[in-house]
C-alpha positions as CSV (number, residue, x, y, z in Angstrom):
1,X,-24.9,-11.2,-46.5
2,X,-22.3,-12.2,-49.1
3,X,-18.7,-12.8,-48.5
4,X,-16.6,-10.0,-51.1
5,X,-13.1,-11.8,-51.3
6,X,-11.6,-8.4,-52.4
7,X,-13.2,-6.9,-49.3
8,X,-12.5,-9.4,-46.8
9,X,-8.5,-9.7,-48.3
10,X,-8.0,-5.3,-48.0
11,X,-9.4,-5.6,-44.7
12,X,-7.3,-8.3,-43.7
13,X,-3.9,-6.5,-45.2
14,X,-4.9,-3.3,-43.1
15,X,-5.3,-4.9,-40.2
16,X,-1.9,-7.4,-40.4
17,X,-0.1,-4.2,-41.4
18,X,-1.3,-2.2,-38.0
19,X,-0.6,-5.4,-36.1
20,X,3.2,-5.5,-37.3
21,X,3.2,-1.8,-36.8
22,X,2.6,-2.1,-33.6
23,X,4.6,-5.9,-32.7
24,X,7.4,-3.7,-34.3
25,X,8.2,-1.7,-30.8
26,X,8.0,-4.9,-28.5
27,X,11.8,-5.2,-26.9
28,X,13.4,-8.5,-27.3
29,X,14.4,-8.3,-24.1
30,X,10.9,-8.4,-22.4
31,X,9.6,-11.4,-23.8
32,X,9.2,-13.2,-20.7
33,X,7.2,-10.1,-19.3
34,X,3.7,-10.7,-18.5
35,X,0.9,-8.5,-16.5
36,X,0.0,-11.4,-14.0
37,X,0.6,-14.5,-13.1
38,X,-2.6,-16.2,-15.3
39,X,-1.7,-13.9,-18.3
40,X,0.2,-14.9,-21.7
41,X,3.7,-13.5,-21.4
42,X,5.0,-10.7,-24.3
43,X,6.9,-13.3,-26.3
44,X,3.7,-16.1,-26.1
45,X,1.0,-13.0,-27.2
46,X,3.8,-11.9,-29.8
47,X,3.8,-15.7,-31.0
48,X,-0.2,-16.5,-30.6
49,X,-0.3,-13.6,-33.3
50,X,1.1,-14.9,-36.3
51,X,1.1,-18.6,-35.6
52,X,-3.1,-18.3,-35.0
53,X,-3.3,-16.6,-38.2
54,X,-1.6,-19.6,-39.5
55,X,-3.9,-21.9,-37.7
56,X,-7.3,-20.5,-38.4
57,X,-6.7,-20.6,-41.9
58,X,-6.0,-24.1,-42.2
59,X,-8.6,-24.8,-40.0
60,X,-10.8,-22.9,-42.5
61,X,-9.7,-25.0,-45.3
62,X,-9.4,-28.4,-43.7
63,X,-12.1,-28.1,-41.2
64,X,-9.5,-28.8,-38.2
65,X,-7.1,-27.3,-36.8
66,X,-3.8,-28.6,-37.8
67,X,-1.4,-30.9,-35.4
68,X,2.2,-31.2,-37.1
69,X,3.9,-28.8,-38.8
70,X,2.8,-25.9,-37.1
71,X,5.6,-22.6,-37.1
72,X,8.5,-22.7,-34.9
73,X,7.9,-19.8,-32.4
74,X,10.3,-16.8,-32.5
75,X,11.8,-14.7,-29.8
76,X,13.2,-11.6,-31.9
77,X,10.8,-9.1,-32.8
78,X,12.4,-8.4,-36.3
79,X,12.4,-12.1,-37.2
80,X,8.8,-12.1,-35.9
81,X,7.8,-9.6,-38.3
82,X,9.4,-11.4,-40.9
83,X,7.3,-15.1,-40.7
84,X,4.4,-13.3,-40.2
85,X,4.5,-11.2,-43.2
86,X,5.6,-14.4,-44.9
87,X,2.9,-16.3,-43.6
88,X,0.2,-14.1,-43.9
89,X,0.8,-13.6,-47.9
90,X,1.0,-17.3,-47.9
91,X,-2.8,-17.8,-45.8
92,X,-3.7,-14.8,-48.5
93,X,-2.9,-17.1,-51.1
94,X,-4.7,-20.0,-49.9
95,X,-7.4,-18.1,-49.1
96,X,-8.1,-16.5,-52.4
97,X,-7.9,-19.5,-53.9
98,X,-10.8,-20.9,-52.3
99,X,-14.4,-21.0,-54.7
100,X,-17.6,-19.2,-53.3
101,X,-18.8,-22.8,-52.7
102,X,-15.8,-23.7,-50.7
103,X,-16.3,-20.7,-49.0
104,X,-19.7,-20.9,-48.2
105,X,-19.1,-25.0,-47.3
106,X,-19.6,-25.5,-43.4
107,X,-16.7,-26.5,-41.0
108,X,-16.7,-27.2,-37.6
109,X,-12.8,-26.8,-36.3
110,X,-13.8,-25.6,-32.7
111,X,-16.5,-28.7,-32.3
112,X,-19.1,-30.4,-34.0
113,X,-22.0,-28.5,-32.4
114,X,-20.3,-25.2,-33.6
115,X,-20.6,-25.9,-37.8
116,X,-19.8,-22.3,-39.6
117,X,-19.0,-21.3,-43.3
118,X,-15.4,-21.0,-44.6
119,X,-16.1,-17.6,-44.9
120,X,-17.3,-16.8,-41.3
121,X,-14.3,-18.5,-40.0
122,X,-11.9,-16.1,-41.5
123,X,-14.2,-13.4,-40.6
124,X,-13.2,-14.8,-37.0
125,X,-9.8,-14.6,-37.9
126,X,-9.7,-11.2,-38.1
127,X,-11.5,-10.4,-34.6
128,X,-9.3,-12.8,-33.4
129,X,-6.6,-10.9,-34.2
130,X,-7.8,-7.1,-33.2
131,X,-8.3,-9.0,-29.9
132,X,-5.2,-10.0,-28.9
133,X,-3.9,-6.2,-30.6
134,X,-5.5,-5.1,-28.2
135,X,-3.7,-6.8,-25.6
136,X,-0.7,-5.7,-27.3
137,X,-1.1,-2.3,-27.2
138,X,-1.9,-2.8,-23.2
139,X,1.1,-5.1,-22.7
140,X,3.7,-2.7,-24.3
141,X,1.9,0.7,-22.8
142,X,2.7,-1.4,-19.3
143,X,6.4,-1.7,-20.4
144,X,6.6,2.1,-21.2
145,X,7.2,1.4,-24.8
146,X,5.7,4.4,-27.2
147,X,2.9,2.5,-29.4
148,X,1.5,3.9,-33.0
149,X,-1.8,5.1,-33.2
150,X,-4.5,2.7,-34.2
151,X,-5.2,4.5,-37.2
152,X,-2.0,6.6,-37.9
């Protein structure tokens, strides 16, 4: 199977633009909320979000996941938005600009034992992200907030 960048980069835009969509109706004020006592609160799900996006990507590029420099994490939704729609067009641009042999060149960020392909990686992004969406929606349902529809 072969890795369309066009593809894999609309698909990426849809799915950041129904994550923010639906990080949009999280209340500042519940950030410390969390479903149980093992669970990530509202404000560390919120953060995990954007900054993983960040994260991945590197990792896709460098082959590790980076240790310094990584995003301050944010406790107001709006500004939330913000950094991630900031950083996302940024991992979009670094993204795109990798070759089809870059792409297809094997990392192995989460251990040696588990090599994959640039472009598999970023494939993971994405479930990555639907994922912890998913926990979202849950999360904000259990606060009473009104959530969008998945595909609305």
């Amino acid at each position: 199977m072969s890795f369309s960048m066009d593809s894999f980069v609309g698909n990426w835009n849809r799915v950041h633009k129904q994550t923010t969509r639906l990080m949009a109706k999280a209340p500042d004020d519940k950030y410390d909320w969390k479903p149980s006592e093992t669970a990530m609160t509202l404000g560390e799900l919120m953060n995990h979000l954007w900054i993983s996006e960040w994260g991945i990507v590197e990792a896709a590029i460098t082959g590790s996941f980076p240790k310094e420099n990584r995003p301050e994490k944010i406790s107001v939704t709006a500004d939330m938005i913000s950094a991630f729609d900031k950083s996302h067009q940024d991992m979009v641009g670094k993204v795109t600009a990798l070759t089809p042999e870059e792409l297809a060149g094997e990392v192995a960020p989460f251990g040696p034992e588990k090599k994959m392909s640039r472009a598999t990686i970023l494939q993971v992004l994405q479930e990555h992200e639907i994922h912890h969406r998913g926990q979202l929606y849950v999360y904000l349902r259990a606060l009473g907030c009104e959530v969008p529809p998945l595909f609305g």
